[in-house]
N, C-alpha and C positions, 0 to 999 in steps of 0.2 A: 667445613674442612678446617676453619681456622680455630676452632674449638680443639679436633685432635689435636693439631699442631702444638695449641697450649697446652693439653693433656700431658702429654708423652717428654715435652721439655720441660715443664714445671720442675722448680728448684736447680735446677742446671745452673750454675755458678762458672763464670769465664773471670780469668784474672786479667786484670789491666790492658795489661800490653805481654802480649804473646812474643815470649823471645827462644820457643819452642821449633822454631821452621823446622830447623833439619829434621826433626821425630813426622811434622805432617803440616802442610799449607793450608790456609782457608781455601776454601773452594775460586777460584779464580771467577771473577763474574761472566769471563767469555763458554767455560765449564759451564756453569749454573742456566745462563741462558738456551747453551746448546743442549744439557742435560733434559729439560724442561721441553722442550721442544721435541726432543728424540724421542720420551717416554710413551709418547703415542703410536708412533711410528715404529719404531725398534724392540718390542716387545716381542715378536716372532721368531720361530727357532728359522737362523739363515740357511740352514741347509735343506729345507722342504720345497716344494716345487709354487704353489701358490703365489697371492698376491702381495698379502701381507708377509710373506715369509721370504719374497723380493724383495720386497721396501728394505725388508732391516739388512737382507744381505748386501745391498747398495748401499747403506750406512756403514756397516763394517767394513766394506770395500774404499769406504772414504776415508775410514777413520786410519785406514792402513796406510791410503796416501798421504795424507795428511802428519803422521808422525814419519814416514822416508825421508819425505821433504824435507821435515824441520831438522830430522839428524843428517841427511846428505848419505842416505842409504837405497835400497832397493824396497821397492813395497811388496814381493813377495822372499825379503828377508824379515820383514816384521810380523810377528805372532801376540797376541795379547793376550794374559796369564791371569788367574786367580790372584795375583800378588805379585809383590815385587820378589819376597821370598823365596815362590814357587817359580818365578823366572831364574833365581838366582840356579835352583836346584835343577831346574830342566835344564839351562844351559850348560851348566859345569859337569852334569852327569850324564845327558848326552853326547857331548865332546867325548869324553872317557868309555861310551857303551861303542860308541863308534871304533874305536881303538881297543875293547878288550879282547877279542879273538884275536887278538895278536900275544894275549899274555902280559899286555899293558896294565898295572895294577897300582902304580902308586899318584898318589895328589902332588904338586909341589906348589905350594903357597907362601907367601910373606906371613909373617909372624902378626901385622895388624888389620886382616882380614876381616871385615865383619861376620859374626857370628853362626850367619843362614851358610857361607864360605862351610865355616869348620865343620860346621855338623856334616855337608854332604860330603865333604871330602872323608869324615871319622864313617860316614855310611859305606862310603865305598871303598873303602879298606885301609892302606900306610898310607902316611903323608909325611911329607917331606918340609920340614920348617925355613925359611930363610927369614934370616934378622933383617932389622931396620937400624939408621943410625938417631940418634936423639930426636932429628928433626920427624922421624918418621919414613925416613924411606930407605928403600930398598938400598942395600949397598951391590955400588957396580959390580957386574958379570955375577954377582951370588946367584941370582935367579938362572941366569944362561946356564953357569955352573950344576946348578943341581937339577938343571930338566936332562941332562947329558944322563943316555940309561937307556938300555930296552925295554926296561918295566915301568916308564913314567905312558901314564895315561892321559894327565892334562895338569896345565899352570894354569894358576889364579894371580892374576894380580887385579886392585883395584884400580880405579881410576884416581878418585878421590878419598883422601880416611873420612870415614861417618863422624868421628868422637872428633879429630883437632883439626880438619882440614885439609893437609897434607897430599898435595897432588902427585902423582906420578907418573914416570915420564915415560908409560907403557910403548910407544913408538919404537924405542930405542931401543928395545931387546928383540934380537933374531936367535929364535929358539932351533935350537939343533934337531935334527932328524923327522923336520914337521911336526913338531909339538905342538897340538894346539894350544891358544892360551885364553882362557875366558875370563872377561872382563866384568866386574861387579862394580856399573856403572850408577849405582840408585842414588850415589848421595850428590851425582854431579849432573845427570843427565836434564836438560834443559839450560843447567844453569852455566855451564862451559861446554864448546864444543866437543866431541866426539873424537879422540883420534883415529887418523885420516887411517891407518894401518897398525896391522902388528897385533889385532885380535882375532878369534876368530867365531867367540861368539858373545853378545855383552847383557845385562838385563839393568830396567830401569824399575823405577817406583811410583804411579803418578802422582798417589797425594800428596809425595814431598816438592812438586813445580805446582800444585794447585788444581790435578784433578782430583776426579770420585776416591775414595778408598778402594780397594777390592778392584783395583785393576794394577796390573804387568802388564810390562813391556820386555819381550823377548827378542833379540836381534841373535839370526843366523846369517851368518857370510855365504853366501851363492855357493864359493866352493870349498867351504868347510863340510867336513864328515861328520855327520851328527844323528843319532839314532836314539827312537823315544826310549827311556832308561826305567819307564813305568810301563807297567799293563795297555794294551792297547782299548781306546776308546774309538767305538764305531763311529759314533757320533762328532768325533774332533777330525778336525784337520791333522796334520802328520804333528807339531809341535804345539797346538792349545789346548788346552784342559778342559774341551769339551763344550758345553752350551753356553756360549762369551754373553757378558752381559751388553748386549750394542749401543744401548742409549750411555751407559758409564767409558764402554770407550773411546764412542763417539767426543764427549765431553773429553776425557782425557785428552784423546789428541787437540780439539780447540782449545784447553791449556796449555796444551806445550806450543803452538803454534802462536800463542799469544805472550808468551814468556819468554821465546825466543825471539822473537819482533822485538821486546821490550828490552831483550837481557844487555846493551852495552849500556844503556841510561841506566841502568838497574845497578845492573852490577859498580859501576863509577861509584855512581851513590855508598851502596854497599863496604866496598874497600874503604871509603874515610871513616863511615860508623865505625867499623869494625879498628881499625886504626886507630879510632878517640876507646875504645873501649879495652884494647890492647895496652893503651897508654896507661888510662886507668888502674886496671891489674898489675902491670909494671910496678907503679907507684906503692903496692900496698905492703908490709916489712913480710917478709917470708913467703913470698907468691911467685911461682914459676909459670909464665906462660909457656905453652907448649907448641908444636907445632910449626912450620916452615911457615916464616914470616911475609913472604913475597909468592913463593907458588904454593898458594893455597885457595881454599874457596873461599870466594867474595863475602859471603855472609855470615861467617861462622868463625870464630874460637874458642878456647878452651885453655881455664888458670887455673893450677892449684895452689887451696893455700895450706901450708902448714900447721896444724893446732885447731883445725876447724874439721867437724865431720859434716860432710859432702852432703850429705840429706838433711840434717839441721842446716845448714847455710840456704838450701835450694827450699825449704818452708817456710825460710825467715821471709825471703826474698819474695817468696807468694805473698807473704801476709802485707810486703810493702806493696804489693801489685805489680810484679813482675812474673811470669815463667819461665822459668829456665830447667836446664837437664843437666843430671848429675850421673857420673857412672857409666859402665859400658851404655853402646848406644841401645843395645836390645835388651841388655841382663843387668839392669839397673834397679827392676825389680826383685832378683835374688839377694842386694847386696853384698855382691863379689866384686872387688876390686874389678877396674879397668885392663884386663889384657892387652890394650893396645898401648896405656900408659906405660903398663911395667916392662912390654917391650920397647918401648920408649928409654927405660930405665928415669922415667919420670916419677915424679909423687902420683902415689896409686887412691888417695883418700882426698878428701876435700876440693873434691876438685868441680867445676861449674862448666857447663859448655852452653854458649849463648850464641842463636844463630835466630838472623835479622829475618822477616819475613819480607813479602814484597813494600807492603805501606809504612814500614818501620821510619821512624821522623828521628830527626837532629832532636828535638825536645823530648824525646823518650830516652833517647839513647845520654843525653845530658843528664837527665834525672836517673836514669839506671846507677853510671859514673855517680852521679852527688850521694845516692842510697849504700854504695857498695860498699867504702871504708866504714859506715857505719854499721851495718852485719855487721863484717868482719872481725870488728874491735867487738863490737857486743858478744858476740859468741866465745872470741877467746878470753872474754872477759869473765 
């Protein structure tokens, strides 16, 4: 076995120190254990009648408890999805299939949306823009304002922005005429509480808190209206994408279960790196840091520098032995500026987004800071 092993990774090159979190987590080791464990067990489709095909539906039945818990939700409001993507799309266009017999047809979102956001909202039909102010958020009542309408089908707002951190204060809007509003929770879910109200349906991501890839987290509200918005599958449950992988969910939820145990020492830690690295950027001539300085996520920022382009800066910084992310959080490979920057009315180019993993140390994050003015000069050099 350990021959494949070596096969299939051969040549695989990892850089230094990982300052990639937000894009995906190492596997968290309580994941890896429970994943390994489950593979035996959880291989059976849970909806047949036999032995083995109870085992794994009692894993999936755990694995549903086990993520309620840790968000302070219902366990038959949690669904687990092909993705975080494919959560984002089932619950935003569920929300809205529930509401189109009524003639309900338009999206109303924030301008810095993550991107899986705009496509479903561009799928299913107008959408309705609301700006943000510099720091990134939503300006008061814009959002209440523009869900006001017979033809609005559902609000997006996010929890957290992917790209600069920027949290939002979702609690605080009462949308008119029962609007639902669904929550595109991926880039916070584990790592900050859940708000208590004021969604009505949310979706998470697991490999960004340290489970499998290729699993969603889908949250429905008990009494939210919500109808599947895709073809029906016999085989699925009313809201999952069919044959769940059980041993990857399983593992998922024991990462989130262990992330949340751990997230106040975490997080502490978290806010000063990010805080010395904040400082860093500060310091360097023509660099804006961006983003809400105080309500933001623990782990993550985002500087632009001026006279630097964004992917030459992010390959320098590889070759010192770091990873970092440049550019929208998902279309970073088309190089198109950042949409959530320029809604920002930030610098849309040169810009870095560094987000601490769980093992991230004081001595990495010091030498990050000692490497950075040097790029910087080199490149505009």
């Amino acid at each position: 076995m350990r021959q494949w092993a070596t096969r299939y990774v051969a040549g695989v090159r990892n850089a230094a120190v990982d300052f990639d979190a937000a894009s995906s987590e190492p596997l968290h080791p309580a994941a890896r254990d429970v994943l390994l464990a489950a593979l035996d067990r959880g291989y059976a489709d849970p909806r047949r009648l036999h032995g083995r095909a109870r085992d794994a539906r009692l894993l999936l039945d755990n694995a549903r408890e086990v993520v309620a818990e840790a968000l302070h939700v219902r366990r038959d409001e949690v669904s687990f999805t092909s993705s975080g993507t494919d959560a984002v799309h089932r619950g935003l266009l569920g929300l809205a299939s529930a509401r189109a017999p009524r003639g309900r047809s338009r999206v109303v979102h924030s301008a810095v949306e993550h991107s899986a956001v705009l496509h479903a909202a561009s799928w299913w039909g107008s959408g309705t823009v609301v700006g943000v102010d510099s720091l990134g958020r939503v300006y008061d009542g814009d959002l209440v304002e523009q869900s006001i309408g017979g033809d609005v089908a559902v609000t997006a707002l996010q929890s957290a922005n992917h790209e600069v951190g920027t949290v939002q204060d979702v609690g605080a809007f009462e949308l008119p005429d029962g609007v639902p509003l669904f929550m595109d929770a991926c880039a916070s879910m584990g790592r900050l509480p859940l708000p208590e109200h004021g969604w009505s349906a949310a979706a998470g991501s697991a490999h960004k808190w340290g489970g499998p890839a290729g699993v969603g987290v889908l949250l429905v509200r008990q009494a939210a209206r919500w109808e599947q918005p895709f073809p029906h599958d016999d085989r699925a449950d009313a809201r999952s994408t069919g044959f769940e992988n059980v041993p990857a969910a399983l593992a998922a939820a024991a990462a989130l279960q262990a992330v949340v145990a751990e997230r106040e020492d975490t997080n502490a830690r978290h806010v000063a790196l990010v805080d010395r690295v904040r400082r860093a950027a500060s310091d360097l001539p023509d660099t804006e840091v961006v983003g809400d300085p105080v309500r933001r996520l623990p782990h993550l920022v985002t500087f632009s520098c001026l006279y630097v382009n964004g992917e030459a800066l992010v390959t320098e910084l590889d070759r010192r032995g770091f990873g970092v992310a440049s550019g929208s959080a998902c279309t970073a490979s088309t190089l198109e500026p950042s949409h959530v920057l320029a809604a920002m009315g930030a610098l849309t180019h040169g810009n870095v987004r560094v987000s601490l993993g769980r093992d991230a140390t004081q001595a990495q994050v010091e030498e990050f800071c000692r490497v950075l003015p040097e790029v910087v000069a080199g490149l505009r050099a």
